[in-house]
C-alpha positions in Angstrom: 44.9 52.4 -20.0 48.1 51.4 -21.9 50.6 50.2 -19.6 54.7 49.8 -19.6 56.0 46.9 -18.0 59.1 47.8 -15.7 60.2 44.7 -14.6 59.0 42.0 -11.5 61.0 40.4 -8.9 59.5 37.1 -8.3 60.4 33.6 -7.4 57.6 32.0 -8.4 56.7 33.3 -11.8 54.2 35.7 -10.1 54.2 38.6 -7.7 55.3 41.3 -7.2 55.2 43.6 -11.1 55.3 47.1 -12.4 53.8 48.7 -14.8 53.7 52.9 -15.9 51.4 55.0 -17.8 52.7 58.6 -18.1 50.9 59.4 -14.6 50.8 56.9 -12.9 52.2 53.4 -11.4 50.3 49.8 -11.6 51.5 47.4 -9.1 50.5 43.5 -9.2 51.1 41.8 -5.9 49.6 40.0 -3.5 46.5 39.9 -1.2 46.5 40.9 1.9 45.0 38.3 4.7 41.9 41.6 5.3 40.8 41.2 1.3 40.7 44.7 0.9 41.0 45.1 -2.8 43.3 48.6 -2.5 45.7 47.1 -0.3 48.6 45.5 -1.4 52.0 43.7 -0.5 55.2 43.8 -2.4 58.7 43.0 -2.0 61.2 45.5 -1.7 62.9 44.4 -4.8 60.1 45.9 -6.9 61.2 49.6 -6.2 64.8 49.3 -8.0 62.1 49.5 -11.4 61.0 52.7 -10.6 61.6 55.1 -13.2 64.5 57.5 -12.7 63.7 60.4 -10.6 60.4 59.1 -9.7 58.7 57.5 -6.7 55.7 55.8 -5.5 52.9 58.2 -4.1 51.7 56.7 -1.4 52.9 55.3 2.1 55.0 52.6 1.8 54.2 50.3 5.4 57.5 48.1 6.1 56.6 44.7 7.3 60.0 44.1 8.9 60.6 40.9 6.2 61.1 42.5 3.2 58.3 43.6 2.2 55.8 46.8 2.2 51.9 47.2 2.5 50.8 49.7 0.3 47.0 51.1 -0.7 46.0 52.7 -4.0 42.9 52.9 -6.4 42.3 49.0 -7.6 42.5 48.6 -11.1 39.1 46.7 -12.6 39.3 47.8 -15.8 39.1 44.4 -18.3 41.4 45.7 -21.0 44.3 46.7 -18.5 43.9 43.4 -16.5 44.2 41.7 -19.7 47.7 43.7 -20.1 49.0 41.8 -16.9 49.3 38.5 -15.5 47.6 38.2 -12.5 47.2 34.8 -10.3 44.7 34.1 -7.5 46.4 35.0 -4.8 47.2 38.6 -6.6 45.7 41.9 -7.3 46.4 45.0 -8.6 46.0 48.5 -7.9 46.9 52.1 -9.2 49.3 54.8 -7.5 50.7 58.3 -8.8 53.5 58.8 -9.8 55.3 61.6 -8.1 58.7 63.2 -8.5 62.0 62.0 -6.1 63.1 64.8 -4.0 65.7 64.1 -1.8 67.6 66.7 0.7 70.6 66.1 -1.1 68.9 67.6 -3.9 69.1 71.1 -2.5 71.0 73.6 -3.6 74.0 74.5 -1.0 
């Protein structure tokens, strides 16, 4: 899987990134304390590099400190882990893409 890098809002060099492929979103960030590999945390801060008009297609869980919990398929592939830096304390997983739609959005 070729991946775009959107950008990262970190403070330490690591966590949280973004990545596209034409379908989808790849998210490094970090482990949550249950080590379930599909679930992820990430700052909030992460979201401003969505792509226009797009958004993350799945539940985004607010932690109430400025974060979110988030599940998706984990990525294990070699070749796109080798496309990302990924620490320890990290993983990374795989969400769709889906299209913004807003109620502002509709016609009046």
């Amino acid at each position: 899987m070729q991946l775009r890098f959107l950008g990262v809002d970190t403070r330490k060099q690591g966590s949280p990134q973004l990545y596209a492929t034409d379908e989808s979103y790849v998210l490094v960030g970090w482990k949550l304390p249950d080590d379930d590999p599909s679930r992820i945390e990430i700052s909030h801060g992460l979201l401003a590099y969505l792509e226009r008009g797009s958004c993350i297609g799945t539940l985004l869980k607010d932690t109430g400190h400025g974060t979110f919990h988030l599940s998706g398929e984990p990525v294990t592939d070699p070749k796109t882990l080798a496309q990302m830096k990924i620490r320890d304390n990290e993983q990374s997983i795989e969400v769709p893409k889906a299209k913004e739609i807003r109620p502002d959005d509709e016609a009046s």
